[in-house]
C-alpha positions as CSV (number, residue, x, y, z in Angstrom):
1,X,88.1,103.7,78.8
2,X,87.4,100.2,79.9
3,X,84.9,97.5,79.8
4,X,83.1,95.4,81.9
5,X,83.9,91.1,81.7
6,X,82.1,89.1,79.5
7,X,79.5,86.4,79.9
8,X,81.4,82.8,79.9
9,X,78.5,81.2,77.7
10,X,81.0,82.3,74.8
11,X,83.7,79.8,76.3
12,X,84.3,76.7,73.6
13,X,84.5,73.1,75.1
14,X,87.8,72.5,74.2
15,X,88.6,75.3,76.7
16,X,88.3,72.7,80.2
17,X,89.7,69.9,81.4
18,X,93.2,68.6,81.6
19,X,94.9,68.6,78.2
20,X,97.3,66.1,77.1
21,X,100.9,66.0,74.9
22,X,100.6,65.3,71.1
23,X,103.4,62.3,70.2
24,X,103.4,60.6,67.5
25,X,99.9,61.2,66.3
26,X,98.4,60.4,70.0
27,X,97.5,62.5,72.7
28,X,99.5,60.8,75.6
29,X,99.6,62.0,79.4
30,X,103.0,63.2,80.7
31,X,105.6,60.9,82.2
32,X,105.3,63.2,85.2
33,X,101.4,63.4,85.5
34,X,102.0,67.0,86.3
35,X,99.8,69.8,85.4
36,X,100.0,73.6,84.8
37,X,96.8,75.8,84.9
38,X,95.5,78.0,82.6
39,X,94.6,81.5,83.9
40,X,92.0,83.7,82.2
41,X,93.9,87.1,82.6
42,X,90.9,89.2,82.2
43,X,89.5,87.8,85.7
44,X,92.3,85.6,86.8
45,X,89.9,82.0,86.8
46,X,91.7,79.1,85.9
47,X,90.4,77.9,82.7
48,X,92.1,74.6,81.8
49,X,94.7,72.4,82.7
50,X,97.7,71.7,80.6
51,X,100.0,68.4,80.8
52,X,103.4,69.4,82.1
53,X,105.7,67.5,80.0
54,X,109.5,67.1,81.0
55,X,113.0,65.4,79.4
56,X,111.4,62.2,78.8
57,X,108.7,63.3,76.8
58,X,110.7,65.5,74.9
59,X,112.4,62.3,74.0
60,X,109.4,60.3,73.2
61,X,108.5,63.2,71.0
62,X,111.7,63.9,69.4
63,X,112.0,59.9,68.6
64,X,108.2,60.0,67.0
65,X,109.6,63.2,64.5
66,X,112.7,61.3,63.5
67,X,110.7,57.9,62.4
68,X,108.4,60.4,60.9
69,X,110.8,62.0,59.0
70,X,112.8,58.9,58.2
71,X,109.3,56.8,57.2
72,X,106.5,57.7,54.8
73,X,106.9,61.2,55.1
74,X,110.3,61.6,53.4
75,X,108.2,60.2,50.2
76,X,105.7,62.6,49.9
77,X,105.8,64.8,46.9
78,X,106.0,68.5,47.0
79,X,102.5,68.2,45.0
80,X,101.0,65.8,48.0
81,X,102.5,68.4,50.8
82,X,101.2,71.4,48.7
83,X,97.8,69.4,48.7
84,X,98.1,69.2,52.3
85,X,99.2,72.5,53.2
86,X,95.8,73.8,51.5
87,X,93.8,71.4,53.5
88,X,95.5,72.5,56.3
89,X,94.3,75.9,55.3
90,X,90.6,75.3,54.5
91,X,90.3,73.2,58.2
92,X,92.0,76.3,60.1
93,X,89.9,79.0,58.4
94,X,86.2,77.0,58.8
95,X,87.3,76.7,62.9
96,X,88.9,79.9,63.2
97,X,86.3,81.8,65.0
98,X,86.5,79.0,67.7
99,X,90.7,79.7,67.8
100,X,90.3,83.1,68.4
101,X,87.6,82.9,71.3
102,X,90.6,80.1,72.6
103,X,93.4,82.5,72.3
104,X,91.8,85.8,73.5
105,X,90.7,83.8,77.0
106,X,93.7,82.2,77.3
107,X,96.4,85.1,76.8
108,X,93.9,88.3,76.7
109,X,94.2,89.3,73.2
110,X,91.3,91.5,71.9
111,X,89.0,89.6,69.9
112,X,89.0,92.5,67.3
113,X,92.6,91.5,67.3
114,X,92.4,87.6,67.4
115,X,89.9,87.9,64.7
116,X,91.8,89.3,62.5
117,X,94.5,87.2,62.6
118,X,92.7,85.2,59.8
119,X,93.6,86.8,57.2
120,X,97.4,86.8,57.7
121,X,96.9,82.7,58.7
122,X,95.1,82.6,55.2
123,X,98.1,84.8,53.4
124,X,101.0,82.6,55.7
125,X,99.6,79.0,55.2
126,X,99.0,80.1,51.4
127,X,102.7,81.4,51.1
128,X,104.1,78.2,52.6
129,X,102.4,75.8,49.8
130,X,103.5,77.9,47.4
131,X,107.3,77.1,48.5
132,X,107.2,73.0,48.6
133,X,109.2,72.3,46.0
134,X,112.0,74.6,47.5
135,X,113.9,71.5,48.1
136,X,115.3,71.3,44.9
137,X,118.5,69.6,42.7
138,X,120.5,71.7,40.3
139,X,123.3,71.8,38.1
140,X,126.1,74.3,38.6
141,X,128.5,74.9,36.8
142,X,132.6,74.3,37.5
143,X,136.0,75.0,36.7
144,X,137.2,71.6,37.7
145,X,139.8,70.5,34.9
146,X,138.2,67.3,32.9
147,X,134.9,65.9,32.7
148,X,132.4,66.7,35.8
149,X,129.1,67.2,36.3
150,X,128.8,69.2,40.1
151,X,125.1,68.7,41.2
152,X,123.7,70.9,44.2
153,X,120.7,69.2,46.2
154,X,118.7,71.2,48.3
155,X,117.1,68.6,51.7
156,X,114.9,68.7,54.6
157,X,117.4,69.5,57.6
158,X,115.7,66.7,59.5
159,X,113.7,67.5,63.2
160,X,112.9,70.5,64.0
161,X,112.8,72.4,67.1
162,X,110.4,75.7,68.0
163,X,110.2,77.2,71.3
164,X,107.6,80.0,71.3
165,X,105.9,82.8,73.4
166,X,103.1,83.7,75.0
167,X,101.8,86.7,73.4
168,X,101.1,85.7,70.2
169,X,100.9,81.5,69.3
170,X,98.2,81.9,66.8
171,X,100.8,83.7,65.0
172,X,103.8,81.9,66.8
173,X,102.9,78.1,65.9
174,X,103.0,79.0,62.0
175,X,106.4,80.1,62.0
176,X,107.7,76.6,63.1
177,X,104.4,74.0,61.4
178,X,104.7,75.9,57.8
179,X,107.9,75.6,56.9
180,X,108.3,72.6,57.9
181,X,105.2,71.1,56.4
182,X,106.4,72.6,53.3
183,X,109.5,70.9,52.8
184,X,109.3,68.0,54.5
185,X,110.7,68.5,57.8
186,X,109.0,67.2,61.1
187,X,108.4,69.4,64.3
188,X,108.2,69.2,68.0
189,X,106.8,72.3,69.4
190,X,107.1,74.0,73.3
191,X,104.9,76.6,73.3
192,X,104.4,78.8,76.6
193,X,103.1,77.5,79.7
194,X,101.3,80.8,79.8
195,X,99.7,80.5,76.7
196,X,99.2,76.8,75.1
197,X,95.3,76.6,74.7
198,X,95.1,77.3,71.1
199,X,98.3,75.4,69.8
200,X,97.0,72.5,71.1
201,X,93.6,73.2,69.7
202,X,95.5,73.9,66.0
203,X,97.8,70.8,66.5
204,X,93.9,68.4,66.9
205,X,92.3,70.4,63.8
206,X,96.4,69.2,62.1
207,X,95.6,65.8,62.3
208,X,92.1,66.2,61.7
209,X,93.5,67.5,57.9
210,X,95.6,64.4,57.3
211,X,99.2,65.3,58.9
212,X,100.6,62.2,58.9
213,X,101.3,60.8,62.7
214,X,104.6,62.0,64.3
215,X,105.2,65.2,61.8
216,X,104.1,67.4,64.2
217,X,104.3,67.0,68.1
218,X,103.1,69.7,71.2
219,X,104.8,69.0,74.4
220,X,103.5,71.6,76.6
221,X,105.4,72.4,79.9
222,X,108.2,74.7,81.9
223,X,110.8,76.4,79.7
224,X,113.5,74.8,82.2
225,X,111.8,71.3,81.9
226,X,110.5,70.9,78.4
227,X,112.1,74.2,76.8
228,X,116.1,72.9,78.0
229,X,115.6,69.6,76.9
230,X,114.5,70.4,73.7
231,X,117.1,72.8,72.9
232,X,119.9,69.9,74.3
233,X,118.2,67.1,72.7
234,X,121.1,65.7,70.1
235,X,118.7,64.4,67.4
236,X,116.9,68.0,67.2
237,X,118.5,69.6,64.2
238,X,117.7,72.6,64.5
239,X,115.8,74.8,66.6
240,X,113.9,78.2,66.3
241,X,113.0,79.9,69.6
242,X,111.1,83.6,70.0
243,X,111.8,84.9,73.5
244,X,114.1,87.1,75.9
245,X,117.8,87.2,75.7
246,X,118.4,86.1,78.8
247,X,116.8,82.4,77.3
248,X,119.0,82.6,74.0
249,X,122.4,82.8,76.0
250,X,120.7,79.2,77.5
251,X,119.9,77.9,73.9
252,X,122.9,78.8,72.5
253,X,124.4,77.1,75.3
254,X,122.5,73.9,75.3
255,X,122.9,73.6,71.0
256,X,126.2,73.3,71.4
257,X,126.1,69.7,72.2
258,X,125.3,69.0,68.7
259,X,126.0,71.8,67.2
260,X,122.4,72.4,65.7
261,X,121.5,75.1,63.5
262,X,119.7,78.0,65.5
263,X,117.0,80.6,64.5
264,X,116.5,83.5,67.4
265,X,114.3,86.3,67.4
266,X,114.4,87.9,70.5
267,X,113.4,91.2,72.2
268,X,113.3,94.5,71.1
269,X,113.6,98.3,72.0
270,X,112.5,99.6,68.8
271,X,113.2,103.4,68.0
272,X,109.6,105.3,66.0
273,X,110.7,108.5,65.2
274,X,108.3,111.8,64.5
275,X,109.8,114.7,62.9
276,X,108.4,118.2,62.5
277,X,106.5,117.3,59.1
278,X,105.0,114.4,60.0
279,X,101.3,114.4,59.5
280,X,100.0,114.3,63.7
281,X,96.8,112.7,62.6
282,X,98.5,109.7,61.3
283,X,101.5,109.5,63.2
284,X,99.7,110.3,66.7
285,X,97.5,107.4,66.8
286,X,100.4,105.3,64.8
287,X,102.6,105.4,67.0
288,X,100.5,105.2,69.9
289,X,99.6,101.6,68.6
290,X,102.8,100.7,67.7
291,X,103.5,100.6,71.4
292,X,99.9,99.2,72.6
293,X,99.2,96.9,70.1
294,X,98.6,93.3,72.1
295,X,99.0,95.8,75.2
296,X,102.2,96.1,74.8
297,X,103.1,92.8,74.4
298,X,104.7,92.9,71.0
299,X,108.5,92.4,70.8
300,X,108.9,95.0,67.6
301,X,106.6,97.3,69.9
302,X,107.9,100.8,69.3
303,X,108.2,101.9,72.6
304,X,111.2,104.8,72.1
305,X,108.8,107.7,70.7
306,X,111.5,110.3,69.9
307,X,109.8,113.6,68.9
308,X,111.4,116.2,67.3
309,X,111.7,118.8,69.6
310,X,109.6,121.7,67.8
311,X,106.7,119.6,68.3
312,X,107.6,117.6,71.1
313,X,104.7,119.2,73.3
314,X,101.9,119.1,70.9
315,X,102.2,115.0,70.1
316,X,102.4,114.6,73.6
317,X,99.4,116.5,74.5
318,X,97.3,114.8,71.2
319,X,99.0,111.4,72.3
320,X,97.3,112.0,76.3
321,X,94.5,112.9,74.8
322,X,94.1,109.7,71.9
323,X,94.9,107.5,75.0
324,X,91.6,108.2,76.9
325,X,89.6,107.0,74.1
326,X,91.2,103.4,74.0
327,X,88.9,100.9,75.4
328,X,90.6,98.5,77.7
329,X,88.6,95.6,79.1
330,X,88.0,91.8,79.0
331,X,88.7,91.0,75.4
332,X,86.0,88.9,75.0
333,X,83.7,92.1,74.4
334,X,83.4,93.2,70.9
335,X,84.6,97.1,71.2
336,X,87.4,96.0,73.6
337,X,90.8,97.6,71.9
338,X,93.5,96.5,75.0
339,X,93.3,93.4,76.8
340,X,94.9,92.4,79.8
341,X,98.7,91.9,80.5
342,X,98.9,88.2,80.4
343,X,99.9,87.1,84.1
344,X,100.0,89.1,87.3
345,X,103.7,88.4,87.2
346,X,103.7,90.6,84.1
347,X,102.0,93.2,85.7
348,X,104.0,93.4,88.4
349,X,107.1,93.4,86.7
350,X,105.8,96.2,83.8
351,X,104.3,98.6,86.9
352,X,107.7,97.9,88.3
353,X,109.1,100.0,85.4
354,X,106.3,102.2,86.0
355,X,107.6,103.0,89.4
356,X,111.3,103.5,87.9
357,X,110.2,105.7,85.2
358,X,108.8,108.3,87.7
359,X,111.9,107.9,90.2
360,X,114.0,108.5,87.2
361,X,112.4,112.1,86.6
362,X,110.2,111.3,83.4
363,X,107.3,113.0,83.7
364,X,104.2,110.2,84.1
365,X,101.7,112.1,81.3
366,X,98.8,109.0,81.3
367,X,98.1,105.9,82.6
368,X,101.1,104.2,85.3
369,X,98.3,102.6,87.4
370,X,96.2,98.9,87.3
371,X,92.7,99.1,86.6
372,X,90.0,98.1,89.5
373,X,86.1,97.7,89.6
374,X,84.9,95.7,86.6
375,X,88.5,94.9,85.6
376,X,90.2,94.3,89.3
377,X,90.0,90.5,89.4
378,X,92.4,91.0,86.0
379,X,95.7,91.8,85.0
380,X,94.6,95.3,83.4
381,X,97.2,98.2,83.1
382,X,96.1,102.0,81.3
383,X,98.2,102.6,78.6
384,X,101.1,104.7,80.1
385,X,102.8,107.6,78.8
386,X,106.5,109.0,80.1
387,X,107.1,112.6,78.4
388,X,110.6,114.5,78.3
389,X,112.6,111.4,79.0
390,X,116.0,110.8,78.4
391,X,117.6,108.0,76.4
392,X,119.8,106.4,79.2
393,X,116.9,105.8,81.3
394,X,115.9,102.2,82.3
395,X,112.8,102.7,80.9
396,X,114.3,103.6,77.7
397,X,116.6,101.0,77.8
398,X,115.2,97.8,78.8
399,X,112.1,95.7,76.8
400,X,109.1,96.8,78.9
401,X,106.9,94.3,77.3
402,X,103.5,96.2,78.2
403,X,101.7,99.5,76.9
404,X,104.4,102.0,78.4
405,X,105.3,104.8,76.1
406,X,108.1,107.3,76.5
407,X,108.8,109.8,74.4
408,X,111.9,111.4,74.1
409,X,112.7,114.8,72.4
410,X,115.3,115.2,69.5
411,X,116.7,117.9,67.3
412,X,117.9,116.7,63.5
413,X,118.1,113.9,61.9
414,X,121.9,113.1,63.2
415,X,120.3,113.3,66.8
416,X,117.5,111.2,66.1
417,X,119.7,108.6,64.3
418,X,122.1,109.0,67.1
419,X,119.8,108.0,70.0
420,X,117.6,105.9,67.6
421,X,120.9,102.7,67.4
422,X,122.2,103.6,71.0
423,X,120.6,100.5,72.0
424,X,121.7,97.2,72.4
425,X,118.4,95.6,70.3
426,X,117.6,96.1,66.6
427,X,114.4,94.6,65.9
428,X,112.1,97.3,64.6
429,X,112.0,100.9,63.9
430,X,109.6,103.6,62.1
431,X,109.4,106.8,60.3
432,X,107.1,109.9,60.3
433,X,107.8,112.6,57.7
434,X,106.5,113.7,54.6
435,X,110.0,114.4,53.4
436,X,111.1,111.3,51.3
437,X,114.6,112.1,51.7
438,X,114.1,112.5,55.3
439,X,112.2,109.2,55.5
440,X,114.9,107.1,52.9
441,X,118.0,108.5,55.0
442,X,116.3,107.2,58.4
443,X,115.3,104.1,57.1
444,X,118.3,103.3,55.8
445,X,120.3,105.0,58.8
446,X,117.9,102.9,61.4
447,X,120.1,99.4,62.3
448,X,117.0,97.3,62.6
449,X,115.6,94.2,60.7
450,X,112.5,96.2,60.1
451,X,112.0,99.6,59.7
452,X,108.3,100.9,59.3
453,X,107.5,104.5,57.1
454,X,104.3,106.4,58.0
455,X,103.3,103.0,59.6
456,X,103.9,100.7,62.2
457,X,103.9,97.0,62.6
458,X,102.4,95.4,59.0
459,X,103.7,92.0,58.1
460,X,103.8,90.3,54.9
461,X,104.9,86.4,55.3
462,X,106.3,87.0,51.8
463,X,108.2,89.5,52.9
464,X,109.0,88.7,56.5
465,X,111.4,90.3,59.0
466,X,114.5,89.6,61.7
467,X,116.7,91.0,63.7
468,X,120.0,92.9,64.3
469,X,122.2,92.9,67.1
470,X,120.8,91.3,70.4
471,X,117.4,90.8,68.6
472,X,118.8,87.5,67.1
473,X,119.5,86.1,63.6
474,X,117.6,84.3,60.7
475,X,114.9,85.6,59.4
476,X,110.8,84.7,59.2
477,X,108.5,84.4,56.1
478,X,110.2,84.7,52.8
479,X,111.9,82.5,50.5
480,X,114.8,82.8,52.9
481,X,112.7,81.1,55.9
482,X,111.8,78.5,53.8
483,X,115.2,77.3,52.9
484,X,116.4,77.8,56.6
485,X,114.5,74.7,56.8
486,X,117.1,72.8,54.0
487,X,120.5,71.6,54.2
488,X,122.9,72.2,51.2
489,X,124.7,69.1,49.8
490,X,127.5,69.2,46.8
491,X,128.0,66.1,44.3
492,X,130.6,65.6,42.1
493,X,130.0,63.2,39.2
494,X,133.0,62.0,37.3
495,X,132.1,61.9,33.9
496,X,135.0,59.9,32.0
C-alpha cells in the first residue's frame, strides 16, 4: 500500500534558494526581507525559501498592474493577446514536465496526477484565446421616444485580484492569469505560503513568452499579511479567492472599502450518492476517488458516501477492500496514487477528525492512522473509511479536507435527497444508477454547482463549475468567467 521516498537527483534547480516577488516585470526582494520555507511533505526537508511579502509590496504590485493596465497594454488587440495567449501555451507545455516535478515536491501531488494536468492546462490556456475578443461594443436596440442610438460596450474591469490555495496552483494560477490575459485585465496574485514553488516558476516561463511587464505580478507571503492587503487594497477591482469560509467572511469584509467585485469558491461537503442499481464496479472505485483524489485535498471531494441501504454492506466491504490496493507514498515515484497531506498541521487537524469520528460511534472500517517506516518523516495518512454513520455527525458535517470517507446509509430517493442538501455547502455532488429517471431527478434535486452522473470530478474549462450556498458565487471556465473579468457600460447617442 505504500512506497518508499524517492532519490532527490530528480529535484530541478529552480527548486533552492531564496525566491523573490515578481513586480512590474522584476523579481524584487520583499520590503520585509522575511522568508517562509518550503517543506517537502513527503519527508518534511525544507526545500526552498520563499520571499515573505507584506502591505507594501502589495502596494508596489498593485501600482505596477494599474500603469500596466493604464499603458501599452490597454492597446493590444484581441488578435495580439490571442497571439500571446498561444505562446503562453507552447512555453508552458515544452517545460511542463519540470512544473510538475516542482508541484509534486512542493505540495505532494502524485506525479501520475501532476502529469496529467497537461492536458487540461493545454484545453484551459486554449479556451482562454479563444475568448479575447469577449470585450466587445454592440448595438441594442430602445424604446426611447426620438432619434437614439444606445451602444453597450463590454471593458476590462481594471486590476485584478486572486488569492489561491495550496492544493492545487498548477490548476489555481490559471483561473486568475487566463482570463485576464484574455481580455486585457492585469493581475497580482497570492498564492499559498504552503504551496508557491510552481507559480512562481509559471509566472518566470510568463515573461519568458512576452507578458508585457507589470500584467502579471506574484507576491508570495501570509494570508494575514499579503492575503488582507490585497483584498483591502482600494485600487484592486476585483478579487477572486479559492479557500475556507472562515477567509471569505474576511474578504468580504475587507472589499467593502471599495466596494470591489468578488468571485468566492469556497469549501465543500459534497453529497455522492449510490443506489441499489448502480453498477459496484464503477461506482466502488468512483466514489472512492472522488474522496481521495489529491488525498483528499479537493474542495468538491465527495466525502458524504450515502448508500442505499440494500447494499450498504456490500460497497462498504468492496470499498475496504479497493482501499488496500491504493499506493500511498512519496509522489515522486511513478506508481505512487496518494501523496502526502500537505503540512503536518493538516495532518493533525484531519487525524483530529479521525479521533471524533470514532468517539462519535462510526464504525472506523480502513485507514484512521499516519503512516511510519519509509513514509514517517512525511505527512502520510491511509485512506480512511467511517461506515454506518449518521448525517449530523461532525465528520459528516464539517470539510475534512483529507482522504476520510464516511458512508451513510439511505432508503429512497426522498431520503437521499433529504440528507444529500442538509448541509450548509453546495459545491459538488454525484450520481450512481442505471435508472435515468433516478439519475435526472437527483441531479436536478442535488443543490450543488456541480453534480457528477456515473462519475466523479471531470472538468471542462468550457464548461466550468461554482458554487451554492456557503460554497461561494461566480462561476470558473465558461463564457461566463470570461466576462466576470468585463465591466458593462451604456451609451446613448442623440441622433437629431
Amino acid at each position: 500500500m505504500s512506497n518508499t521516498k524517492a532519490a532527490n537527483s530528480v529535484v530541478p534547480d529552480f527548486v533552492s534558494g531564496t525566491k523573490q516577488l515578481l513586480i512590474g516585470g522584476r523579481w524584487v526582494e520583499p520590503v520585509s526581507g522575511g522568508e517562509i520555507p518550503v517543506v517537502n511533505p513527503a519527508d518534511g526537508r525544507v526545500l526552498a525559501h520563499l520571499a515573505q511579502g507584506g502591505p507594501q509590496d502589495v502596494d508596489r504590485a498593485v501600482a505596477a498592474a494599474r500603469r500596466a493596465f493604464e499603458g501599452e497594454w490597454s492597446r493590444w488587440t484581441p488578435h495580439q493577446r490571442r497571439a500571446l495567449l498561444l505562446k503562453v501555451h507552447d512555453v508552458v507545455l515544452d517545460n511542463f514536465e519540470e512544473l510538475a516535478t516542482i508541484e509534486t515536491l512542493d505540495m505532494g501531488a502524485p506525479l501520475q496526477r501532476t502529469r496529467g494536468l497537461a492536458e487540461w492546462t493545454s484545453q484551459v490556456l486554449r479556451f482562454f484565446a479563444s475568448h479575447c475578443d469577449a470585450a466587445t461594443t454592440a448595438t441594442a436596440a430602445n424604446s426611447l421616444p426620438g432619434n437614439f442610438l444606445t451602444l453597450k460596450h463590454l471593458a476590462p474591469a481594471g486590476v485584478v485580484g486572486g488569492i489561491i490555495p495550496w492544493n492545487g496552483p498548477l490548476i489555481g494560477l490559471w483561473w486568475i492569469f487566463g482570463p485576464a490575459l484574455a481580455t486585457g485585465c492585469t493581475a497580482v496574485l497570492k498564492p499559498a505560503e504552503d504551496a508557491s514553488l510552481s507559480v512562481l516558476r509559471v509566472a518566470e516561463l510568463l515573461t519568458e513568452a512576452g507578458v508585457p511587464d507589470g500584467v502579471i505580478n506574484v507576491v508570495t507571503g501570509y494570508g494575514r499579511e499579503a492575503g488582507q492587503a490585497l483584498a483591502e487594497h482600494p485600487d484592486v477591482d476585483r478579487l477572486a479567492f479559492t479557500g475556507s469560509v472562515g477567509t471569505a467572511r474576511e474578504i468580504v469584509k475587507a472589499s467593502a472599502g471599495n466596494v470591489k467585485r468578488l468571485q468566492l469558491e469556497l469549501g465543500g461537503k459534497s453529497p455522492d450518492i449510490v443506489f441499489a442499481d448502480a453498477d459496484l464496479d464503477r461506482a466502488v472505485p468512483g466514489a472512492a476517488m472522488g474522496v481521495y483524489t489529491n488525498s483528499g485535498q479537493v474542495c468538491v471531494a465527495g466525502s458524504r458516501i450515502f448508500v442505499q441501504r440494500a447494499i450498504h454492506d456490500e460497497f462498504v466491504t468492496r470499498m475496504g477492500e479497493f482501499v488496500k490496493t491504493i499506493r500511498v507514498g512519496d509522489g515522486l515515484q511513478p506508481d505512487t496514487q496518494l501523496g502526502p497531506l500537505i503540512s503536518a498541521r493538516q495532518l493533525d487537524r484531519v487525524m483530529g477528525y479521525v479521533d471524533l469520528g470514532g468517539s462519535e460511534g462510526a464504525e472506523l472500517v480502513a485507514g484512521g492512522k499516519r503512516l511510519g517506516g519509509d513514509l514517517s518523516d512525511g505527512f502520510y495518512l491511509a485512506p480512511t473509511i467511517f461506515a454506518g454513520a449518521t448525517n449530523d455527525m461532525t465528520i459528516a458535517r464539517e470539510e475534512i479536507f483529507g482522504p476520510v470517507a464516511t458512508v451513510i446509509p439511505f432508503d429512497d430517493v426522498d431520503d437521499a435527497l433529504r440528507l444529500a442538501n442538509d448541509t450548509r455547502f453546495g459545491l459538488g455532488g454525484g450520481v450512481w444508477t442505471r435508472d435515468l429517471s433516478t439519475a435526472h431527478r437527483v441531479s436536478q434535486g442535488i443543490r450543488a454547482g456541480t453534480v457528477w452522473v456515473n462519475c466523479y470530478g471531470v472538468l471542462d474549462p468550457a464548461i466550468g463549475f461554482g458554487g451554492q450556498k456557503m460554497s461561494g458565487y461566480g462561476w470558473k471556465g465558461a463564457r461566463e468567467h470570461v466576462e466576470s473579468y468585463l465591466s458593462t457600460k451604456a451609451v446613448y447617442i442623440n441622433l437629431d
